[in-house]
N, C-alpha and C positions, 0 to 999 in steps of 0.2 A: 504494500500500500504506500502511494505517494501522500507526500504532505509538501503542502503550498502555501507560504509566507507573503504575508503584503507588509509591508514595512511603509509607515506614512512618519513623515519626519518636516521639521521648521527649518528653513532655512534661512538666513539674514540674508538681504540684500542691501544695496547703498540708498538713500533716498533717490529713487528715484520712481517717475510712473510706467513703468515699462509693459505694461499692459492696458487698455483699454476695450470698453465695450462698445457698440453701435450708437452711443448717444456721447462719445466719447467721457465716460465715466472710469473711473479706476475700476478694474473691477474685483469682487471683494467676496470673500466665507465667512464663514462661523467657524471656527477653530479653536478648541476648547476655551469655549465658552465665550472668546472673544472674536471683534471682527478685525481681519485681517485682509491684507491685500494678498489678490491672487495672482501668479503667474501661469497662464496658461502652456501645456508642451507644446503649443503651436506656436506660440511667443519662445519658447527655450528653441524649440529646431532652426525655427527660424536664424536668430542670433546663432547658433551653431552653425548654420549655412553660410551663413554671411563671413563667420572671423576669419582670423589673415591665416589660422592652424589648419583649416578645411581647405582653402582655397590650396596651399602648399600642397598640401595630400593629394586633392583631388587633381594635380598638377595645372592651377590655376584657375579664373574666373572663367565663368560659362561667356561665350562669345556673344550669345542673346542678350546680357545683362549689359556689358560693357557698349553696344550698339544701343539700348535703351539710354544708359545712363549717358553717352556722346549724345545723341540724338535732344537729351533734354535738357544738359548743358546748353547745346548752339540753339536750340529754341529759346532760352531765358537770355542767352548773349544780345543775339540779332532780335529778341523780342517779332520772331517771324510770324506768334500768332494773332500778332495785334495787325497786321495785316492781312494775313487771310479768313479771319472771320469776316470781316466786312465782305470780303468778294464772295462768300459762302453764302451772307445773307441775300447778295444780289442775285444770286442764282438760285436759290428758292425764292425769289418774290415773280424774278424775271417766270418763274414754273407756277407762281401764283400759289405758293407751295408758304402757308404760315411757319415764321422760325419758331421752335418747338421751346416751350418753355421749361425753366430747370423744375427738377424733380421737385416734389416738396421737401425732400428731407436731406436736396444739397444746403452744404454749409456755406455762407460767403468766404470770401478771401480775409483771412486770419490778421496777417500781416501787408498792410497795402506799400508797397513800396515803389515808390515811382525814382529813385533813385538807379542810375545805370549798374549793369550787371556785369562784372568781368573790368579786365582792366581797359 
């Protein structure tokens, strides 16, 4: 006969919020008796994917990442989408085509920064 251990244990972290829910909320248990902030393993994998220890192993970053992560640099450098939204609009109006309005439960822009990006 097997026998099967689950071991639940507290771990410290640094202040920080490193997890969040969909309403951007810490998110949080009951853990003996008190409440406690949670880390999700989808929050730990993640960070595991991501450190420079995996990246070495894996023999470096995934080629899709680093094409995302270029691609959104020169988009915030050249600010290229403050010009093609407009031309996107004229091409749905020109189609008679209403621009579609944001979800209800998109968030506005956090930080407004009109200051230039990059050197």
């Amino acid at each position: 006969m097997s026998r099967f251990i689950q071991i639940h244990m507290l771990t410290s972290y640094p202040p920080a919020n490193l997890n969040r829910d969909d309403l951007n909320h810490p998110k949080t248990a009951m853990m003996g008796g008190k409440l406690r902030l949670r880390i999700s393993s989808q929050c730990l994998k993640r960070h595991w994917r991501t450190s420079d220890a995996f990246q070495e192993a894996k023999g470096g970053p995934s080629p899709e990442r680093a094409v995302r992560l270029e691609c959104r640099d020169v988009f915030r450098k050249s600010r290229i989408l403050e010009l093609i939204i407009p031309e996107i609009e004229d091409v749905l109006a020109a189609g008679e085509i209403d621009v579609p309005e944001p979800p209800p439960d998109a968030l506005p822009i956090a930080i407004q920064d009109d200051t230039e990006v990059g050197e």
